[in-house]
N, C-alpha and C positions, 0 to 999 in steps of 0.2 A: 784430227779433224773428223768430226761423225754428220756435217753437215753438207748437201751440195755446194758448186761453186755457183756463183750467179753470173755466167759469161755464153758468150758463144764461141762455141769450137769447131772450126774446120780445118779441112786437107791435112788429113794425118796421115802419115806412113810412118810403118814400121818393117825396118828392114829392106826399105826402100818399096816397098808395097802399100801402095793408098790403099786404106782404108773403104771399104763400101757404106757411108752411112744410112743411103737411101733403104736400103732393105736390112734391117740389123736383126740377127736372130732373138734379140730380146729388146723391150725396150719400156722406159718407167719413167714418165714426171717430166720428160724432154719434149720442149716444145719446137718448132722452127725458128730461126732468126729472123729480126726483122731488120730491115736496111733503116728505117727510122724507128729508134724505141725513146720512150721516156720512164722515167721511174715510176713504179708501182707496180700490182702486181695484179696478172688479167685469170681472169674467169670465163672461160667458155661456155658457160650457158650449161653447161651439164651436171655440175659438181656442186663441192660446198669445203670449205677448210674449218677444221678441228680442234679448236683451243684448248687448254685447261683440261685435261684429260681428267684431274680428279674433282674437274667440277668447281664453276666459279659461282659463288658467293653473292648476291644484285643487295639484299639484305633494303636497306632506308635510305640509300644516296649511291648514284653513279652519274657519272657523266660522259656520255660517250663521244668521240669526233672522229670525224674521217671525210675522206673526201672521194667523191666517185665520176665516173665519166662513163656513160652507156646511152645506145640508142636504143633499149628495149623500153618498151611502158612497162614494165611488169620484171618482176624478182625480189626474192629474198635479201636484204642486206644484214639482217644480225637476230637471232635467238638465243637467247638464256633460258631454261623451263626447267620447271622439275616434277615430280611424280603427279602432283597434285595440281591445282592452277593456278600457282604462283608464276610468275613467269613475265620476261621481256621482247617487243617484237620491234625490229625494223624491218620495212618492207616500201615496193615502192608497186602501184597498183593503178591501172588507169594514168600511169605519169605522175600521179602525188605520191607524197613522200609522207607513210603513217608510221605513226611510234606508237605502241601499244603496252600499258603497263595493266597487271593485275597483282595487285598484292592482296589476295586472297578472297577480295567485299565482291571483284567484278572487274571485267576489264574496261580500260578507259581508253581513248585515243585522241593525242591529238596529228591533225593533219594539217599538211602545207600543199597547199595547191596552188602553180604559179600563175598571174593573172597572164591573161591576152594572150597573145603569141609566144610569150617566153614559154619555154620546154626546159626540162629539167632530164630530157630524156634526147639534147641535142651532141651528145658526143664530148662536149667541153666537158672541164672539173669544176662541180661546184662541191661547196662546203657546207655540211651538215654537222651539228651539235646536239645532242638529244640528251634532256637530260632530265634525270629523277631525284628529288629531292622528299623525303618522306612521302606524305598523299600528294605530293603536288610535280606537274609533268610539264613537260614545253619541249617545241622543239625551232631549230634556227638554221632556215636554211640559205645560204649567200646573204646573212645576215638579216633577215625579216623573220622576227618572231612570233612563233603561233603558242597560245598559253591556255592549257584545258583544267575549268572547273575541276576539284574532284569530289561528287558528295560524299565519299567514304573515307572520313579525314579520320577516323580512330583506326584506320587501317593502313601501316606505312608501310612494311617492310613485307618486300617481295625474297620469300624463303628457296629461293632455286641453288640446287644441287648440283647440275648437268652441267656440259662441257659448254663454250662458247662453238655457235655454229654461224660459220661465216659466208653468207654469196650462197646460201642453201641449205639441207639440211638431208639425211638417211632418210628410204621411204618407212624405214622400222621405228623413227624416231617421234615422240609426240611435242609436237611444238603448241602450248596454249596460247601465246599470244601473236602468231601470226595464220594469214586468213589465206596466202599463196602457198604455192607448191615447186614456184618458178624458182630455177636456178639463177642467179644474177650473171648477165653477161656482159663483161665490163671491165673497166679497173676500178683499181681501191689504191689508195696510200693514205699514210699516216694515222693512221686507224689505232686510237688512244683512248683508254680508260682510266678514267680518274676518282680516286673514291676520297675522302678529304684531302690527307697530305701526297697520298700515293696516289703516281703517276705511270702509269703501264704505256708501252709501247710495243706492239704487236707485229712481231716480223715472220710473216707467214713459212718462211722455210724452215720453223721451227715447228710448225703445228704436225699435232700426230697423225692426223689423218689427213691427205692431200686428195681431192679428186676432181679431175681438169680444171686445176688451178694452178698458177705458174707465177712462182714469187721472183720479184726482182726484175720485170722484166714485161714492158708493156707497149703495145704495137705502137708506133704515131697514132694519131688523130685518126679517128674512121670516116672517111667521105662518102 
């Protein structure tokens, strides 16, 4: 087993000696328990999780989905980029929810912004779908679709290299298609890429780089 457990542990002795967990001479990736959790996995607002370490592929079609619950207006939800300005953005800014594609002509975006009172930044899970289909972009969020023009239709495929960056991103790192710098502070689950017949599903205790991000394991409901 080269991976964590996703549980909470306490009152350990050894030897008939509890354990001190409050003060631990080292400590990495461990978060506190919570008396109410639900599945997914929470973001503190500081960090960002690290897919794909050799670098995923966005190329003429992706589709992404996942579902989040935060009360911030503002954070990172997903980057793809590569050297040049090819590149993928989720972000959520002002309370809307912007996807951002450049497949090399220019970047494009479409956004969803909830009418009236509804907030998309009230704590519940809503469900987003973003997805790129050659020149052509859209995104669906608790199922109301926003669908953007794109005049640079000889232009399909977005050529990114880099790792997937999730809930954030390195300040060393250049993201072309997002416009924040905000960490996501929130949960995620079910966080799925799908490119025709291949269907990825992304379990963050597996990603190579973890920073205040804690898979498996998500506070109840924030009041």
């Amino acid at each position: 087993v080269t991976h964590s457990i996703p549980a909470c542990i306490g009152s350990m002795t050894i030897n008939s000696k509890q354990l001190d967990n409050e003060t631990p001479v080292s400590i990495f990736a461990v978060n506190k328990c919570y008396e109410t959790v639900q599945d997914g996995t929470f973001f503190d607002g500081s960090g960002f999780a690290a897919l794909v370490r050799e670098g995923y592929k966005v190329r003429s079609d992706v589709n992404i989905t996942l579902e989040f619950r935060t009360t911030a207006a503002h954070g990172v939800l997903l980057g793809v980029s590569s050297a040049k300005v090819d590149a993928i953005g989720l972000e959520i800014v002002h309370g809307k929810v912007l996807f951002h594609v450049n497949n090399g002509a220019g970047r494009l975006t479409a956004a969803y912004e909830p009418r009236g009172t509804n907030s998309l930044c009230d704590g519940k899970w809503h469900k987003l779908q973003a997805n790129k289909s050659k020149h052509g972009i859209s995104l669906i969020i608790d199922g109301n679709l926003v669908h953007t023009d794109n005049p640079y239709i000889q232009s399909t495929s977005a050529d990114t290299n880099n790792p997937i960056y999730v809930g954030g991103y390195p300040a060393d790192v250049k993201q072309n298609c997002l416009t924040s710098k905000s960490s996501f502070r929130g949960c995620l689950r079910n966080f799925v890429l799908t490119k025709g017949q291949h269907t990825e599903l992304f379990d963050f205790s597996r990603a190579f780089d973890l920073r205040g991000v804690f898979p498996h394991s998500c506070p109840g409901a924030e009041h």
